[in-house]
N, CA, C and O atoms as a GROMACS GRO file, in nm:
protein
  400
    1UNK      N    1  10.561  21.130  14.945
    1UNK     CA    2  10.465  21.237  14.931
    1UNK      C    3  10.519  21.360  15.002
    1UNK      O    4  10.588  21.343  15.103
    2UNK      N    5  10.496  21.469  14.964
    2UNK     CA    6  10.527  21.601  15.048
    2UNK      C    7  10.436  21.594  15.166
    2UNK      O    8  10.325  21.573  15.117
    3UNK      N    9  10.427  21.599  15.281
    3UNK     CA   10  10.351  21.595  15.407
    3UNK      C   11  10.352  21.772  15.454
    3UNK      O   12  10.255  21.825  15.507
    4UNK      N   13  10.440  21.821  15.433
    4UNK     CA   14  10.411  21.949  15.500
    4UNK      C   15  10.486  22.046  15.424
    4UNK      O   16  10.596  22.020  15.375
    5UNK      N   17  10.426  22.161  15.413
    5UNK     CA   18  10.506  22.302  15.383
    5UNK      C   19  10.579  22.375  15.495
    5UNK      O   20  10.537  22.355  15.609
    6UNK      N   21  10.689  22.461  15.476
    6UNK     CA   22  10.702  22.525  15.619
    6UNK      C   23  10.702  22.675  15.572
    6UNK      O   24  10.791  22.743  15.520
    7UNK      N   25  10.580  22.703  15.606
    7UNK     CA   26  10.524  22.798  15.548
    7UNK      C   27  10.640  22.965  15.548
    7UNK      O   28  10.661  23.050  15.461
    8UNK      N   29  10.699  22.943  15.718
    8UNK     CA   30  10.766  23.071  15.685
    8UNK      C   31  10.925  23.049  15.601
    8UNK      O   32  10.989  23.154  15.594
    9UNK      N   33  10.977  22.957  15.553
    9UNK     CA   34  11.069  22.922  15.434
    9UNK      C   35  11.017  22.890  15.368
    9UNK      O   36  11.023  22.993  15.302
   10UNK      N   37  10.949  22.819  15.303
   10UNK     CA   38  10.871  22.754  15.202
   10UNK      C   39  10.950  22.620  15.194
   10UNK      O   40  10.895  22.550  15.109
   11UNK      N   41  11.041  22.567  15.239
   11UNK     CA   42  11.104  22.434  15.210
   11UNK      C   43  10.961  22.334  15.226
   11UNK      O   44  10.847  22.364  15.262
   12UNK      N   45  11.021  22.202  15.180
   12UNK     CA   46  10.896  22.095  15.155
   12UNK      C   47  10.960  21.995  15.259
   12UNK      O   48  11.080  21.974  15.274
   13UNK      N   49  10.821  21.920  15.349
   13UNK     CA   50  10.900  21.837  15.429
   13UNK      C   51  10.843  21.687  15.361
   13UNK      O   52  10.721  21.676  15.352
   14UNK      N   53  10.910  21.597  15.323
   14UNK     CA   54  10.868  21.498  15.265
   14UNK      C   55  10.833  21.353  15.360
   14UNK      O   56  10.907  21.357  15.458
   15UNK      N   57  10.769  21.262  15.361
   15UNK     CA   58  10.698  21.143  15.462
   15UNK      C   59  10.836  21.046  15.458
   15UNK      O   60  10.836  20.949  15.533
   16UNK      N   61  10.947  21.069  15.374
   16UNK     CA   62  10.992  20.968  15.366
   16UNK      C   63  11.149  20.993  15.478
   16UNK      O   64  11.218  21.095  15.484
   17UNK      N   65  11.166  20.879  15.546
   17UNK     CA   66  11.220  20.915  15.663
   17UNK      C   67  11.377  20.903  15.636
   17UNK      O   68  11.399  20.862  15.522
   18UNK      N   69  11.485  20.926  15.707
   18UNK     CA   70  11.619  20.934  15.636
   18UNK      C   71  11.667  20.772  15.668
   18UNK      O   72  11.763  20.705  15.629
   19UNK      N   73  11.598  20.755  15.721
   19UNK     CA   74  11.707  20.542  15.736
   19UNK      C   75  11.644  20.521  15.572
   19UNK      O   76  11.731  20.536  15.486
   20UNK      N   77  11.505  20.488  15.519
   20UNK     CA   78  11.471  20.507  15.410
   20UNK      C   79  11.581  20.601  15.331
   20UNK      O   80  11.668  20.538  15.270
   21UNK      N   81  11.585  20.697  15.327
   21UNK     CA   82  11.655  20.742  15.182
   21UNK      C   83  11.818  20.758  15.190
   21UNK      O   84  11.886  20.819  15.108
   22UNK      N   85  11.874  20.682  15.323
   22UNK     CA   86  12.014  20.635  15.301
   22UNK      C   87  12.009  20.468  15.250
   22UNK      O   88  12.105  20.393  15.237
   23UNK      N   89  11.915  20.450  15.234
   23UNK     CA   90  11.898  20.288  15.157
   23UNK      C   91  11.968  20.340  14.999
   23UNK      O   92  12.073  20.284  14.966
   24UNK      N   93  11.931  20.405  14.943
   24UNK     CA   94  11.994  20.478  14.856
   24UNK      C   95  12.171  20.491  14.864
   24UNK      O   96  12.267  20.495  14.788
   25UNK      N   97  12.159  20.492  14.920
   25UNK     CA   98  12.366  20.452  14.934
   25UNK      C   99  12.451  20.606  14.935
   25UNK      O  100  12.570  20.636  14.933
   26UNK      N  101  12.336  20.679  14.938
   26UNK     CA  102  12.386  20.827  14.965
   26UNK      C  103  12.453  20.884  15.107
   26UNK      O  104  12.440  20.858  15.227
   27UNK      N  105  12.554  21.002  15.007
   27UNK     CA  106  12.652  21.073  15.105
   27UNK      C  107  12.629  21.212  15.119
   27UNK      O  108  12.599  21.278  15.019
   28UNK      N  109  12.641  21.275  15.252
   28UNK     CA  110  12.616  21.434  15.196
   28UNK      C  111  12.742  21.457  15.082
   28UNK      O  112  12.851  21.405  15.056
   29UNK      N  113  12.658  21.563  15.036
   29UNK     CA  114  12.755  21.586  14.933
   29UNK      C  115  12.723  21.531  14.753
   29UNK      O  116  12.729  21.598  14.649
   30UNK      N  117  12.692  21.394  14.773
   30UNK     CA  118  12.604  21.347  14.647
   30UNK      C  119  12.551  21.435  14.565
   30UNK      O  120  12.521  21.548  14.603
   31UNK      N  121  12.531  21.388  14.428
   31UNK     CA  122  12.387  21.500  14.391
   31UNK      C  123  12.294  21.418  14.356
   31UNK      O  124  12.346  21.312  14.321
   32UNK      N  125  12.135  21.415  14.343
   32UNK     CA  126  12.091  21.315  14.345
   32UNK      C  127  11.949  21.411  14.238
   32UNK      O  128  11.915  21.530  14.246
   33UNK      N  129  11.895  21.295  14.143
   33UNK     CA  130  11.754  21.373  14.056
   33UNK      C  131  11.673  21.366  14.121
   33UNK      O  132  11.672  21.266  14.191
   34UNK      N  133  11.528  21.492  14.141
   34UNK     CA  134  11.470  21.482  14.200
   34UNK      C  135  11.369  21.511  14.103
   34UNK      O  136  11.405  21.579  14.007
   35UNK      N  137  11.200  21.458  14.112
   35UNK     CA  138  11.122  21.495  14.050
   35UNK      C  139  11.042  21.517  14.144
   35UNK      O  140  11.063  21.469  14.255
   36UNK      N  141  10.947  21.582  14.121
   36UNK     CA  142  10.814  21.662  14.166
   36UNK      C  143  10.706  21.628  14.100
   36UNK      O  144  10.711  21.660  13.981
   37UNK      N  145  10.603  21.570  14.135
   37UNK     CA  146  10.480  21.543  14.043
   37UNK      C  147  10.342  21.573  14.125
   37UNK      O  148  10.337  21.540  14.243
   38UNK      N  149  10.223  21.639  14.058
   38UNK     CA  150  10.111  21.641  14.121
   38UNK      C  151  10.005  21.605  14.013
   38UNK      O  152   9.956  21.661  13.914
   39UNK      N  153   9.991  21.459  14.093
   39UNK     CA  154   9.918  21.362  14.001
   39UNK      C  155  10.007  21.323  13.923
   39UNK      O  156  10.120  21.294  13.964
   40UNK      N  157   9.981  21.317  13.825
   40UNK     CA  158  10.069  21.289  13.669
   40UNK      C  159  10.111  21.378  13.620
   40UNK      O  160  10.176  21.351  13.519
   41UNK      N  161  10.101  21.519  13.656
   41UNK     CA  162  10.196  21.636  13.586
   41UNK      C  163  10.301  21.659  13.660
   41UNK      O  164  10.308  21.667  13.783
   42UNK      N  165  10.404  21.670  13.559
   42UNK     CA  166  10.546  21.688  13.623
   42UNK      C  167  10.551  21.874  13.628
   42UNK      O  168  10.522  21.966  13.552
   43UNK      N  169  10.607  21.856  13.774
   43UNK     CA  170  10.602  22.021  13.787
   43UNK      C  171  10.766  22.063  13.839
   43UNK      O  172  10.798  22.181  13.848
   44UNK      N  173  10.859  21.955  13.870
   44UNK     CA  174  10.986  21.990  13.851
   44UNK      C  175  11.100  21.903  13.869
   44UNK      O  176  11.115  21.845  13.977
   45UNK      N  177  11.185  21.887  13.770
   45UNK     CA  178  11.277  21.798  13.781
   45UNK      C  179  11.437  21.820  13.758
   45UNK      O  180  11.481  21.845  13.646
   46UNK      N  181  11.513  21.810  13.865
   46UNK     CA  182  11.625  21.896  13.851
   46UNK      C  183  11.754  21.765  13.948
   46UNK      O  184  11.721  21.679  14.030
   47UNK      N  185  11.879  21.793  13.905
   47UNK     CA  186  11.963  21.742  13.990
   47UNK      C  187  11.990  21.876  14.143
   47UNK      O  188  11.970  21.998  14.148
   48UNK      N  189  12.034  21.788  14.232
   48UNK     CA  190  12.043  21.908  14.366
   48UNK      C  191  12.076  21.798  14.450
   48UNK      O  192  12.025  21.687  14.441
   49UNK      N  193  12.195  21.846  14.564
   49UNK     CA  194  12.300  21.810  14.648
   49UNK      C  195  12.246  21.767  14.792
   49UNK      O  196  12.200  21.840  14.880
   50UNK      N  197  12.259  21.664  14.793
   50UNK     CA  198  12.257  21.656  14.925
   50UNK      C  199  12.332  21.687  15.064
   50UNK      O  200  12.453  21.674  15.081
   51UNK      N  201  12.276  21.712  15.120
   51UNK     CA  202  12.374  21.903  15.196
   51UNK      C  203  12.336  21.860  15.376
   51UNK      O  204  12.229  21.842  15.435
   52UNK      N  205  12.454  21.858  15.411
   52UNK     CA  206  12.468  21.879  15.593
   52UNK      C  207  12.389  21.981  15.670
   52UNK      O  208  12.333  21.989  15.780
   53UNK      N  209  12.414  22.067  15.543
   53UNK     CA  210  12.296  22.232  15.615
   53UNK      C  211  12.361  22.306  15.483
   53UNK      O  212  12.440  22.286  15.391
   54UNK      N  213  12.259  22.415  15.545
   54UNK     CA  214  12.225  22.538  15.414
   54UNK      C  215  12.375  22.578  15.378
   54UNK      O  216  12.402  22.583  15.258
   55UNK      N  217  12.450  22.598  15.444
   55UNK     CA  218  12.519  22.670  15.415
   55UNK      C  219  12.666  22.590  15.298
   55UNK      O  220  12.750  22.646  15.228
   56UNK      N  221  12.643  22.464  15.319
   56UNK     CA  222  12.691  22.372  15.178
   56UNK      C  223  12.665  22.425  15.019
   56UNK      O  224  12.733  22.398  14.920
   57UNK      N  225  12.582  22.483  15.025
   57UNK     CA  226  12.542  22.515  14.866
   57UNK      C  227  12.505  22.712  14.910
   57UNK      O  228  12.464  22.782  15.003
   58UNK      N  229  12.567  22.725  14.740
   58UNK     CA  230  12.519  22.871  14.718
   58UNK      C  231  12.380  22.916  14.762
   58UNK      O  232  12.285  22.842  14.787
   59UNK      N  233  12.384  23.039  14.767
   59UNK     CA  234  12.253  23.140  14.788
   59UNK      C  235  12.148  23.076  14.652
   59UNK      O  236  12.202  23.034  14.549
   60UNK      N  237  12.020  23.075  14.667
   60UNK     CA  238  11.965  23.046  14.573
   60UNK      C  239  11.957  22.900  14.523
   60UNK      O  240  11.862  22.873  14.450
   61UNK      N  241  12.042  22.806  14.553
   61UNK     CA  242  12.060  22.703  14.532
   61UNK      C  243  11.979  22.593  14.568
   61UNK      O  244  12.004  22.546  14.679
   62UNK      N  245  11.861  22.523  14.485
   62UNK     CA  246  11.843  22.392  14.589
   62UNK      C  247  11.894  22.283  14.676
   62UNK      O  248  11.992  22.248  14.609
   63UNK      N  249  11.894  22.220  14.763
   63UNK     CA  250  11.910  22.108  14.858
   63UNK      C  251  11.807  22.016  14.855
   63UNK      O  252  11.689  22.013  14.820
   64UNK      N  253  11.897  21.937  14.907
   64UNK     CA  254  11.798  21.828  14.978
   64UNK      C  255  11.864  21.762  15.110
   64UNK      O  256  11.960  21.684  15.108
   65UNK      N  257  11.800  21.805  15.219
   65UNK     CA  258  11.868  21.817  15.345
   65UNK      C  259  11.763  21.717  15.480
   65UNK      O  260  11.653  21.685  15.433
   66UNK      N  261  11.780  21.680  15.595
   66UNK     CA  262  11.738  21.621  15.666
   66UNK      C  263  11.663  21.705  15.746
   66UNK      O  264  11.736  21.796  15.785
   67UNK      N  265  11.538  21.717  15.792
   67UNK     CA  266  11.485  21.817  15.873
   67UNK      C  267  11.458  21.747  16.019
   67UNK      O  268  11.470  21.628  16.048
   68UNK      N  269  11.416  21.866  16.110
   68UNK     CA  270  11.421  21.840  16.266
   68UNK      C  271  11.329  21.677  16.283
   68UNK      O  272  11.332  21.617  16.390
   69UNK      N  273  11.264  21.631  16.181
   69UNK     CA  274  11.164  21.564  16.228
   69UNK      C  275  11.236  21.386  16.194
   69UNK      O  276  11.193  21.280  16.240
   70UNK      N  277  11.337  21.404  16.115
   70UNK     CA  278  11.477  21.318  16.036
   70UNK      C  279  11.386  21.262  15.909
   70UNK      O  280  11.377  21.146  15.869
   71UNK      N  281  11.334  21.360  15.868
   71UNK     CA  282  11.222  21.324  15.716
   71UNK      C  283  11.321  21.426  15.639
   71UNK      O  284  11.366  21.524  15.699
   72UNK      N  285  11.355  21.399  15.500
   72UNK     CA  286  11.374  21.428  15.395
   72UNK      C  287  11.295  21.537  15.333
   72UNK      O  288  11.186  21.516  15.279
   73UNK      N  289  11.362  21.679  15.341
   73UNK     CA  290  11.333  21.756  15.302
   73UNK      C  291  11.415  21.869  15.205
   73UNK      O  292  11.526  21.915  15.232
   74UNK      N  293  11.352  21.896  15.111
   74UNK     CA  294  11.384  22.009  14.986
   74UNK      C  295  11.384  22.145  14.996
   74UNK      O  296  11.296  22.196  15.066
   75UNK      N  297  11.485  22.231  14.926
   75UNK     CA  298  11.423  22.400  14.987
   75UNK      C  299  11.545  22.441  14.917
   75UNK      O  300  11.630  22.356  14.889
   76UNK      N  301  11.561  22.574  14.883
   76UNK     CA  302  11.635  22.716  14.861
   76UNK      C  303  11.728  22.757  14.921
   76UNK      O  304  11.690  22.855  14.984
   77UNK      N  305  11.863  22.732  14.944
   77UNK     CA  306  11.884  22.846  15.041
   77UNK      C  307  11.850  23.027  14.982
   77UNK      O  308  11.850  23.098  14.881
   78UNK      N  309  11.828  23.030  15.113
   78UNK     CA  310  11.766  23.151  15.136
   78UNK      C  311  11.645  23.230  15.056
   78UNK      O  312  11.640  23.352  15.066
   79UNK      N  313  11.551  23.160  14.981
   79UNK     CA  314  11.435  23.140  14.882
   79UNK      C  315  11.340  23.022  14.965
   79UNK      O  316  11.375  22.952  15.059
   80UNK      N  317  11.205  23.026  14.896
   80UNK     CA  318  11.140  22.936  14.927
   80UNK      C  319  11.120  22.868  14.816
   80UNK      O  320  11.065  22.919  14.718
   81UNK      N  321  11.170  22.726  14.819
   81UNK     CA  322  11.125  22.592  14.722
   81UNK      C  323  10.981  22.635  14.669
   81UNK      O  324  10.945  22.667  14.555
   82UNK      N  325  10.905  22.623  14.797
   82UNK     CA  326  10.741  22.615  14.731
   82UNK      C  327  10.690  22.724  14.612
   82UNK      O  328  10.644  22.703  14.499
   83UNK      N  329  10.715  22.832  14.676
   83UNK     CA  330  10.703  22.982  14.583
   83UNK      C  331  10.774  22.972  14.435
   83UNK      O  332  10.718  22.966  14.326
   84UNK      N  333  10.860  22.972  14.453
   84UNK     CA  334  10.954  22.922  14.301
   84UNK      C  335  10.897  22.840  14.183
   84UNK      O  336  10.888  22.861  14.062
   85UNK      N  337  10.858  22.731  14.272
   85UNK     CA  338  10.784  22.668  14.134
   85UNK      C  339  10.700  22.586  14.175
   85UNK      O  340  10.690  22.471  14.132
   86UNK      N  341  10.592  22.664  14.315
   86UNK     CA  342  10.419  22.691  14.245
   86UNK      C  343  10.408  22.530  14.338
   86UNK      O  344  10.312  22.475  14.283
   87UNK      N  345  10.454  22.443  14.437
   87UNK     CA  346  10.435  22.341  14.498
   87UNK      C  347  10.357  22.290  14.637
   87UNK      O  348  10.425  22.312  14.737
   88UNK      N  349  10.258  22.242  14.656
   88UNK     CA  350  10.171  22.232  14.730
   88UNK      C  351  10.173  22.107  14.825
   88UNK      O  352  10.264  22.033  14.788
   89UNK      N  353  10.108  22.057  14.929
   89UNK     CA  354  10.122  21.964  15.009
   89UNK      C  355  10.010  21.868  14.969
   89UNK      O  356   9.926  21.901  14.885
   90UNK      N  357  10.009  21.755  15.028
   90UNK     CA  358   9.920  21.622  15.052
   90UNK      C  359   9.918  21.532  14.947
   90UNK      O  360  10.010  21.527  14.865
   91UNK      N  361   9.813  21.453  14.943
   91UNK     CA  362   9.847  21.332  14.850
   91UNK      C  363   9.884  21.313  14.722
   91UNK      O  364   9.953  21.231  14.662
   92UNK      N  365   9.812  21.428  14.688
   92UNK     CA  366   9.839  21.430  14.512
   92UNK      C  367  10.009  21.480  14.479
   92UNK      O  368  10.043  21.496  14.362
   93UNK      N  369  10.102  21.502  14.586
   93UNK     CA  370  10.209  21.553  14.577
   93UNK      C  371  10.320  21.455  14.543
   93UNK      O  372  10.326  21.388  14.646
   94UNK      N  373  10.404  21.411  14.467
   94UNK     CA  374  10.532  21.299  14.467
   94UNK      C  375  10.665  21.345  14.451
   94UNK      O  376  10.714  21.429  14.376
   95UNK      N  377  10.713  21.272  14.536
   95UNK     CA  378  10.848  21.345  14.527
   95UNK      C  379  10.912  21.157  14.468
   95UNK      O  380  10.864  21.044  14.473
   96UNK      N  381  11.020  21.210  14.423
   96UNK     CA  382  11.110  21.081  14.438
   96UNK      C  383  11.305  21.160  14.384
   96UNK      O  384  11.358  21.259  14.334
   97UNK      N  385  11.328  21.053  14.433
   97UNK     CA  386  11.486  21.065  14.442
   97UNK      C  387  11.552  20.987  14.382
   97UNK      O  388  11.519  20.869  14.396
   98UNK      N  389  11.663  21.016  14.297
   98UNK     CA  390  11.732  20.897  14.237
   98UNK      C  391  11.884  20.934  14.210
   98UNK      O  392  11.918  21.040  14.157
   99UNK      N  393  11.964  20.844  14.247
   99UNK     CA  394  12.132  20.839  14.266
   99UNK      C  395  12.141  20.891  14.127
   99UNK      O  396  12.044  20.869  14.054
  100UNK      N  397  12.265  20.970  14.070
  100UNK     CA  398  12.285  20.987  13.940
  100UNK      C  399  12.492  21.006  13.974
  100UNK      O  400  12.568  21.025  13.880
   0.00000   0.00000   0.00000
């Protein structure tokens, strides 16, 4: 689930913790599909890199990077994830990840 916005980037911080999503067999660097769902509507689904820090991927570019809290989190460099395409916090929110 998305658990938090960070409101002054807009990146998404997700519940799911990184020992969890290296079960996945992922490397930085990977690229991995990500979908977005609230409820049952899909609101975005895209491949995007899993990244050491921002500065791995172009300006504009999504990630999917480890945040201070070691939860799995999504974002822009230098853009906000949330703003872009309209994404909100709490239960009705799903994220999921998948090796490609």
């Amino acid at each position: 689930m998305i658990d938090i916005l960070d409101v002054r980037f807009g990146n998404l911080w997700t519940n799911i913790g990184c020992k969890l999503f290296y079960n996945l067999d992922v490397q930085y660097g990977d690229r991995l599909e990500v979908k977005i769902q609230n409820d049952t509507r899909k609101v975005y689904k895209n491949r995007m890199v899993f990244a050491r820090s921002f500065a791995a991927v172009s300006v504009g570019e999504p990630l999917i990077y480890v945040n201070s809290l070691e939860n799995i989190g999504v974002a822009l460099n230098q853009g906000s994830f949330a703003k872009a395409y309209n994404i909100g916090t709490g239960t009705s929110w799903h994220i999921s990840f998948q090796k490609v």
